[in-house]
C-alpha positions in Angstrom: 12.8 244.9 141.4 13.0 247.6 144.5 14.4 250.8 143.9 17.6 250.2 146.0 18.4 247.0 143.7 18.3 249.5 140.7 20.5 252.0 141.8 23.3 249.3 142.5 22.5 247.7 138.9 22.4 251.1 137.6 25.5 252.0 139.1 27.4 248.9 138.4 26.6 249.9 135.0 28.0 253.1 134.5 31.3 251.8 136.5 31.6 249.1 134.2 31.1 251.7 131.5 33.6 253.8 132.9 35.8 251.0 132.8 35.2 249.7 129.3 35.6 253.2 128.4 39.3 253.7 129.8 39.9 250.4 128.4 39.5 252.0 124.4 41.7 254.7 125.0 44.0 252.5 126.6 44.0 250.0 123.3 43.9 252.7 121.1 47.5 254.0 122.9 48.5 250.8 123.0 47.8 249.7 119.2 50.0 253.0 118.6 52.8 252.7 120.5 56.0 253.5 119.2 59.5 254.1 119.9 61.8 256.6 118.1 64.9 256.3 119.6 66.9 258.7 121.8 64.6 259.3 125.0 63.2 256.3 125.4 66.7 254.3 125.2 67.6 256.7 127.7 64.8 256.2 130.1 64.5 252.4 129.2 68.6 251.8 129.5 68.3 252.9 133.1 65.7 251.2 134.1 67.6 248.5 132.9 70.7 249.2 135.2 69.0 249.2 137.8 67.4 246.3 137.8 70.0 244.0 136.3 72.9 245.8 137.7 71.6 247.4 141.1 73.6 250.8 140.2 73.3 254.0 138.8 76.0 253.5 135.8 74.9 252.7 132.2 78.3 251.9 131.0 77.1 248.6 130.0 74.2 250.3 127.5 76.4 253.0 126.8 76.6 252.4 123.5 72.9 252.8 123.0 72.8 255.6 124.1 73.2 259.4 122.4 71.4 260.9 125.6 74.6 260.2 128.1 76.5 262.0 130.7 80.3 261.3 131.1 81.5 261.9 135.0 84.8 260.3 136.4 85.3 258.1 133.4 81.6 256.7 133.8 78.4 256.6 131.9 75.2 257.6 133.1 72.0 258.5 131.8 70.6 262.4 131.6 66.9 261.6 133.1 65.5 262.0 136.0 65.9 258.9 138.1 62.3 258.8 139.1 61.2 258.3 135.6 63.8 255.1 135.8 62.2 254.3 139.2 58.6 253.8 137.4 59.4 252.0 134.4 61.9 249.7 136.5 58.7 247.7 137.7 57.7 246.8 133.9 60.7 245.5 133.1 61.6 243.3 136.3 57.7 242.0 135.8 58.6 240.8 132.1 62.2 239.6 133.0 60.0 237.5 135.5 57.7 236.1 133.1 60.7 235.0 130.7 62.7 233.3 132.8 59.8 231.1 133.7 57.7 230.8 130.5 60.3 230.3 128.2 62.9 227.3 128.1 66.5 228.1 128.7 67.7 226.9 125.2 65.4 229.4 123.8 66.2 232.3 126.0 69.9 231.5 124.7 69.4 231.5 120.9 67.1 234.7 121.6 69.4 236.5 123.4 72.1 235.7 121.0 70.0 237.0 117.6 70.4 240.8 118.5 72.2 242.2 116.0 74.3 246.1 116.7 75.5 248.4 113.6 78.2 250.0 115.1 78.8 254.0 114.9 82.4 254.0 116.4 82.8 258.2 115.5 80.6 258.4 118.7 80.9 255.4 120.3 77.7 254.3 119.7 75.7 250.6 117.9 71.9 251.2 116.3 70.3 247.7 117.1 69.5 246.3 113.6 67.9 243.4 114.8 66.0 242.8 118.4 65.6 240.3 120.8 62.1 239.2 121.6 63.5 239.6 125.4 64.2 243.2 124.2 61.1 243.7 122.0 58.3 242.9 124.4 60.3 244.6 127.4 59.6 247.8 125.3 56.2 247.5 125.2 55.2 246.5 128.6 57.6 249.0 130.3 55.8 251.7 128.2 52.3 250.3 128.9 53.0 250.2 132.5 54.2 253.7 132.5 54.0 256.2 130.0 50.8 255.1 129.0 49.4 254.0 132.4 50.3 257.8 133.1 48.4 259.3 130.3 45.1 257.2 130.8 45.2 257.8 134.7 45.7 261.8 133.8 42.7 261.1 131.5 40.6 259.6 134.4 41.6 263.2 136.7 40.7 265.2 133.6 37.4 263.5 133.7 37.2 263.7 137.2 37.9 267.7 137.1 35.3 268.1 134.1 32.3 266.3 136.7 33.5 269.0 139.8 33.2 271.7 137.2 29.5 271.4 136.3 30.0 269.3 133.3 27.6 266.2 132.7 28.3 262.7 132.0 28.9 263.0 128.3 30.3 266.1 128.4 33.0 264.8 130.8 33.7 262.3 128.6 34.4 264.4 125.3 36.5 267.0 127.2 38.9 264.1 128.6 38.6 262.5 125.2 39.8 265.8 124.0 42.8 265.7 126.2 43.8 262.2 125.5 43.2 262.5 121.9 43.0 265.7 121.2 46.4 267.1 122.0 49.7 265.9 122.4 49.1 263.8 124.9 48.4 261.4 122.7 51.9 260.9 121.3 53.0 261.0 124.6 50.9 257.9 125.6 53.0 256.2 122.6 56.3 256.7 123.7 58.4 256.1 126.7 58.3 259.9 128.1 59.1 260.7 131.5 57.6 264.2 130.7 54.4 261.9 130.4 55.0 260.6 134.3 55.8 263.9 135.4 52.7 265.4 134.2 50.6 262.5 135.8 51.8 263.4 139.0 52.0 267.3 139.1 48.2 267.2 137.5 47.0 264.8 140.8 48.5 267.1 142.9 46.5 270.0 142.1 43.9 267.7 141.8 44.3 267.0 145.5 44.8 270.4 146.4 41.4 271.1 145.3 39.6 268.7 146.7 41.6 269.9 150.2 39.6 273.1 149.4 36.1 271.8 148.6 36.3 269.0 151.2 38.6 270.4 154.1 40.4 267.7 154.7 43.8 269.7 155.0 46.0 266.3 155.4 45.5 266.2 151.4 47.4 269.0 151.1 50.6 267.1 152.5 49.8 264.0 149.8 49.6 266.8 147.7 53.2 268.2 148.3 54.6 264.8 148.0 52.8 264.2 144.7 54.0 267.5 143.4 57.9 266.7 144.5 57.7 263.2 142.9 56.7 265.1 139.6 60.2 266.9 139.8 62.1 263.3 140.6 60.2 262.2 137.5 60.2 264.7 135.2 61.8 267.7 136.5 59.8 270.3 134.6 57.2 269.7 137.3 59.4 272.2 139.3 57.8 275.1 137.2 54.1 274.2 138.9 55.3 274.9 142.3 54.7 278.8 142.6 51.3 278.3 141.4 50.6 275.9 143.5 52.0 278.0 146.2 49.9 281.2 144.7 46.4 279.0 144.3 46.7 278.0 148.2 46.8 281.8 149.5 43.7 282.3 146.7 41.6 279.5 148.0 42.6 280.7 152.3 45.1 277.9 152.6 48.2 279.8 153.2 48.4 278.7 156.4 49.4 274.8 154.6 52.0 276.6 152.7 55.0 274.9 155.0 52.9 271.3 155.1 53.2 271.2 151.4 56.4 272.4 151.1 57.4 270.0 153.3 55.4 267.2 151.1 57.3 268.5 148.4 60.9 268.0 149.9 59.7 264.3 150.8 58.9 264.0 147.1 62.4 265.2 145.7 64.3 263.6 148.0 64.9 260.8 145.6 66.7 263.1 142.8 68.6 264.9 145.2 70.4 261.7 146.3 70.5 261.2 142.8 72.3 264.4 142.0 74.9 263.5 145.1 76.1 260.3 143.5 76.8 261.9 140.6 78.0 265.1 141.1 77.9 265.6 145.1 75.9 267.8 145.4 71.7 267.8 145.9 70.9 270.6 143.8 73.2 271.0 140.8 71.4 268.8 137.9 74.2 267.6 135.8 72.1 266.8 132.9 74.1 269.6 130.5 77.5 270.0 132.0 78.5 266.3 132.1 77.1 265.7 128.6 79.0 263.2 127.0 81.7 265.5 124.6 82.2 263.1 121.6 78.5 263.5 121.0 77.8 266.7 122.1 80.4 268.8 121.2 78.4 271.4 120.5 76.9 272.1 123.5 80.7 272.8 125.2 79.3 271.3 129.1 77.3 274.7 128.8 74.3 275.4 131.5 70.9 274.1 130.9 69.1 277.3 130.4 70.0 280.2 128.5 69.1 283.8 129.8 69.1 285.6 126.9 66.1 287.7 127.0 66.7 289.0 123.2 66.2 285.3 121.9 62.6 285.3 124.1 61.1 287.9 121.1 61.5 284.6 118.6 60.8 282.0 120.9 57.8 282.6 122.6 56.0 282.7 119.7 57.1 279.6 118.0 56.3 277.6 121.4 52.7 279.4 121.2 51.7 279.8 118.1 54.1 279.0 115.2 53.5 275.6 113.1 57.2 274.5 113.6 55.9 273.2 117.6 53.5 275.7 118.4 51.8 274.4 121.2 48.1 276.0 119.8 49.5 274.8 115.9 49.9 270.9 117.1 47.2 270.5 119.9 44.5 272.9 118.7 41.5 272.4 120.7 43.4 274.0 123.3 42.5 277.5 121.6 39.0 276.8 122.4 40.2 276.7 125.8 41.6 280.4 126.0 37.6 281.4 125.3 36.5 279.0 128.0 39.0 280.6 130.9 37.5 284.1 130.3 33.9 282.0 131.2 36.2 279.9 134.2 37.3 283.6 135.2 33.4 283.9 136.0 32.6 280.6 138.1 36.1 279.4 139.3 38.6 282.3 139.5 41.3 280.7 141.6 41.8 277.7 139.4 41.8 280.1 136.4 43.9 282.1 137.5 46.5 279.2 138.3 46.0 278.0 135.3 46.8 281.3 133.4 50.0 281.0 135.6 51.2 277.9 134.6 50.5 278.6 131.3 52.9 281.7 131.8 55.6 280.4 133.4 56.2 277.5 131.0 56.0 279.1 128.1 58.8 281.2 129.5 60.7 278.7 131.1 60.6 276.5 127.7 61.6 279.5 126.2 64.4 280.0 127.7 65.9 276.7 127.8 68.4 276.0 125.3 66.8 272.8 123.4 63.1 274.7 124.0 62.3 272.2 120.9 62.4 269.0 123.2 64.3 267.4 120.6 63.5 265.7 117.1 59.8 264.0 118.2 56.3 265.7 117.9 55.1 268.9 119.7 56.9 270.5 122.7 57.4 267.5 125.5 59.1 270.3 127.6 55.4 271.5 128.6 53.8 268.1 128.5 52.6 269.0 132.8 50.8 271.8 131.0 48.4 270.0 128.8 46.1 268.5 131.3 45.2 271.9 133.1 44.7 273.9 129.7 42.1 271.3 129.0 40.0 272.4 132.0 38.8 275.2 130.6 37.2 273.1 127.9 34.5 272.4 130.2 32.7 276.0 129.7 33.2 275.9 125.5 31.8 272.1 125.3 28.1 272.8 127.2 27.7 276.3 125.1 29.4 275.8 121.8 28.8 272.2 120.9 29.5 272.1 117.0 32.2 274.3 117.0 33.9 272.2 119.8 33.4 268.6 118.0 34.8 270.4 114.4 38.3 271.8 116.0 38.3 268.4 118.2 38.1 266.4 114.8 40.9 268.8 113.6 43.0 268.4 116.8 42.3 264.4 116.4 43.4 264.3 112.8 46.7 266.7 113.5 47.5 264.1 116.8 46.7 260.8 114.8 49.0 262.0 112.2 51.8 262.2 114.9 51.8 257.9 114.1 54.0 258.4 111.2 57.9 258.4 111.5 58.9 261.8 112.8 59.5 264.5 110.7 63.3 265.1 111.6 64.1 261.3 110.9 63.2 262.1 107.0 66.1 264.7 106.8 69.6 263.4 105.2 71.7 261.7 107.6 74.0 264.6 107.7 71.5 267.1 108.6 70.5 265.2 111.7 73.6 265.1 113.3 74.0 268.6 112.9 70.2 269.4 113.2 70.5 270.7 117.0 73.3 273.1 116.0 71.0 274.6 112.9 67.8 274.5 115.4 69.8 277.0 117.4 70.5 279.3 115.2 67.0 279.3 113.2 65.8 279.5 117.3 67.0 283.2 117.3 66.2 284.2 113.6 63.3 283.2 113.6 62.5 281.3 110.5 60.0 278.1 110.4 58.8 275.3 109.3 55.4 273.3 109.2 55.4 269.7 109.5 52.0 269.3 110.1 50.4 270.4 106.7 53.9 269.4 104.8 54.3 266.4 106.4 52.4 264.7 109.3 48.8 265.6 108.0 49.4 264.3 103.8 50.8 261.5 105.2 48.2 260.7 107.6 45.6 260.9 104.0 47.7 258.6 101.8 48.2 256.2 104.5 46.3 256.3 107.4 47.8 256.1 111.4 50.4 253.8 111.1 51.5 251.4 113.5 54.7 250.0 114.2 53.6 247.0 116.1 51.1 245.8 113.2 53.6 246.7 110.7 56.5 244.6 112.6 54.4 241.3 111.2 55.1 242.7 108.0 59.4 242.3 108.4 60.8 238.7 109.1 61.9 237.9 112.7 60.8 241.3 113.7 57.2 240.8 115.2 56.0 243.1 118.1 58.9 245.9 117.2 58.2 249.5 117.8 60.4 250.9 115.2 58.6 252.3 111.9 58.2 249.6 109.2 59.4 251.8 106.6 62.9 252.9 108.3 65.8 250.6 108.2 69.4 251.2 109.0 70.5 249.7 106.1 67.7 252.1 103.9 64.1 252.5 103.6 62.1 248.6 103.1 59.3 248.4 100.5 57.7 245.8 102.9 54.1 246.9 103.4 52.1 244.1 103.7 51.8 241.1 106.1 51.7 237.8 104.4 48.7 235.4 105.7 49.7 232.0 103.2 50.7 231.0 100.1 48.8 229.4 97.3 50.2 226.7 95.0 50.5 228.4 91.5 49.1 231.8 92.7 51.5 233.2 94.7 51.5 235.3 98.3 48.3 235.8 99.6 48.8 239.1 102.6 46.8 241.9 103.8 48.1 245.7 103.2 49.1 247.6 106.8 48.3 250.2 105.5 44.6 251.2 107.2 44.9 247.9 109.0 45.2 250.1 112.8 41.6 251.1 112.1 40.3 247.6 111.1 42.1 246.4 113.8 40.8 249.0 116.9 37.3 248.6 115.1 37.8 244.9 115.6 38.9 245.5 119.5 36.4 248.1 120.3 33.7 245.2 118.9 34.9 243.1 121.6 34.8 245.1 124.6 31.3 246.9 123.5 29.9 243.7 122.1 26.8 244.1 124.9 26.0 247.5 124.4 26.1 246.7 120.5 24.2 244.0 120.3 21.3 245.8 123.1 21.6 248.9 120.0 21.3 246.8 117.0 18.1 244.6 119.1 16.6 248.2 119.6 17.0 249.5 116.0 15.8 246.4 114.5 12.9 246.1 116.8 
């Protein structure tokens, strides 16, 4: 064989490697998907409009929906409609496939088994019992964004890792330790539009980069645009901008200052129409004013952020370091990463120093916004952008401190994996929930805390291993491929736990425990799609 014919097979390897490779996180993420409640309906519900309405309304999902604005006697959704724009695709893809693969009499008796609980002191119906329609909607839409987000942000985090000096395998584990390592992870899960937003402003510095390296200064434009759609998609992309703006005059690019300011307005455009509809004018979000009162009475159509720089003394350090959503308590191998930017410092000052930056300005931005928590789900989604470019500094900890970096990334895994279970604010009384923002506000500026992690999330994660919702749906009759924990019912907790396989005349059920079954399951998956490289290992060991 000539040496040109084993380069090609040699690199068609390692793509196909690459591939198989992105293809395990992505079952992994998929296996674990999951879907608490209030964002995703949100995000999901106005994807929905969209497509089967063609407007901007949600008064027809309206009572789905706790995360609602009420403007002239209409409902709409509080998310960015960029986030609606990308998960929109998903759904209009799966309506697509049912109307053709399934017969019209079945579409009818489907559509007609959903089954609403109805809430009327808000206004609102929990959804008891699903549709398939509905069920399988979920998960594609998620697949094809959320999660298509976070494994594309783990491909750029690899990508990053190779320009800074790191190896193959080294590459690998610090975008492993990214994707599941931190709270990215959850993210993948869900249906976040933090998790799209951070996608896009994470290519964009990507892209500014390579402008540097490369001089090819037209990237800088794609770069802008990339960096505006972040803001239409998750809005908290807006905080990256004067970093962006500060790494450009670093790296002698200030001179491309208006071309990506310019890509950057081309990128927003699409949320400040969105803005106009509803509140006429292009830059007054109405995500807080126009909440809907009979839910959120509390917040009294108050502004978003709250600039009360007394409250920052007990803030800031429960977003950095406190166990109650401290970003260093629930993605840990990020600490390794504040030794690794005094080495970055060294080699790569520029993109250190934007990456101190960012750190900076969202931790004080999340501080000062009035839900800084990001709600009732795991870690602090508010700073989701941030994740990918405090893993960078990984790079210099991984090639010099190799066993301290594999035990805090099995630490980080464990803390992450744990983040499978029902979340810890759904296991408080009923009546604590609904007030649970107003309480989180006041324990915000006095600073007392909790830790869900070692009291919750982690001794949960011991007794009964990840869980997954869409393994666990088998377990609960008419109810496969649901996202919704097995063990939380509207009508109380259910003791099913097990999916039953047959039954045996005179012996009774024969099932298999859920409990653990995730792992058997992945193990089973990852058997498949490494079955070559498997079988070439085994051939070699037994040799």
């Amino acid at each position: 064989m000539s040496i040109g014919t084993d380069m090609q097979a040699s690199t068609l390897f390692y793509s196909r490697s690459k591939i198989k490779i992105l293809l395990s996180f992505f079952l992994v993420y998929g296996v674990f998907l999951q879907w608490s409640g209030w964002l995703e309906h949100a995000n999901f519900d106005f994807a929905k409009a969209l497509v089967e309405e063609r407007r901007l309304t949600i008064d027809s999902y309206a009572d789905n929906n706790v995360d609602r604005l009420l403007i002239n006697g209409h409902y709409y959704s509080n998310k960015p409609i960029g986030a609606a724009l990308m998960i929109a695709p998903g759904y209009a893809l799966w309506k697509l496939i049912y109307n053709h693969v399934f017969p019209e009499s079945f579409q009818k008796r489907d559509l007609a088994s959903t089954v609403k609980v109805p809430i009327p002191k808000y206004s609102l119906a929990v959804h008891e019992q699903l549709s398939l329609f509905e069920r399988l909607g979920r998960i594609l839409a998620t697949l094809l964004s959320s999660t298509l987000s976070v494994l594309l942000t783990v491909w750029l985090v690899y990508r990053f890792a190779g320009l800074f000096g790191a190896g193959e395998a080294d590459s690998w584990l610090v975008a492993a330790a990214f994707g599941f390592g931190t709270i990215a992870f959850d993210a993948a899960t869900a249906l976040y539009h933090d998790t799209m937003g951070m996608l896009f402003s994470f290519l964009s510095f990507y892209l500014l980069f390579q402008a540097k390296e490369k001089s090819r200064f037209s990237l800088v434009l794609i770069a802008g645009i990339m960096c505006g759609w972040s803001i239409s998609v998750g809005r908290w992309g807006v905080l990256a901008v004067p970093a962006f703006l500060a790494y450009l005059m670093m790296t002698g690019l200030a001179r491309k200052i208006p071309l990506f300011l310019a890509g950057c307005l081309l990128g927003i455009v699409p949320q400040l129409l969105h803005n106009c509809a509803l509140v006429g004018h292009p830059l007054f979000p109405p995500a807080y004013i126009f909440q809907d009162p009979q839910i959120w009475s509390f917040w009294k159509r108050t502004w978003e952020f709250e600039l009360e720089l007394k409250n920052l003394v007990y803030i800031i350090p429960q977003i950095v370091f406190f166990p109650t959503r401290g970003l260093f308590f629930f993605s840990p191998i990020l600490i390794l990463s504040l030794v690794g930017i005094v080495r970055m410092l060294k080699e790569r000052r520029a993109e250190a120093v934007t990456i101190l930056a960012l750190l900076g300005i969202y931790v004080l931005g999340n501080a000062l916004h009035r839900s800084w928590w990001g709600g009732g789900g795991f870690g602090l989604r508010y700073i989701m952008s941030l994740i990918p470019f405090l893993t960078l500094p990984l790079v210099y900890v991984v090639k010099r401190n190799r066993l301290l970096f594999f035990i805090v990334l099995l630490y980080s895994v464990a803390v992450n994996l744990s983040s499978t279970a029902e979340t810890y604010y759904a296991q408080l009384p009923i009546q604590d929930r609904e007030s649970g923002y107003a309480e989180y506000l006041r324990r915000a500026k006095t600073g007392v805390i909790s830790n869900p992690v070692w009291r919750y999330y982690l001794p949960n994660l011991m007794k009964e291993g990840p869980r997954s919702a869409i393994v666990e749906s088998f377990a609960r009759e008419n109810d496969a491929f649901s996202l919704r924990p097995n063990h939380f019912s509207v009508f109380g907790r259910s003791s099913n736990d097990a999916i039953f396989l047959f039954v045996l005349d005179g012996a009774g059920f024969v099932g298999i425990k859920t409990r653990y079954l995730p792992v058997f399951l992945l193990a089973l998956l990852f058997s498949i799609v490494w079955f070559k490289e498997l079988s070439l290992f085994l051939k070699r060991k037994l040799a």
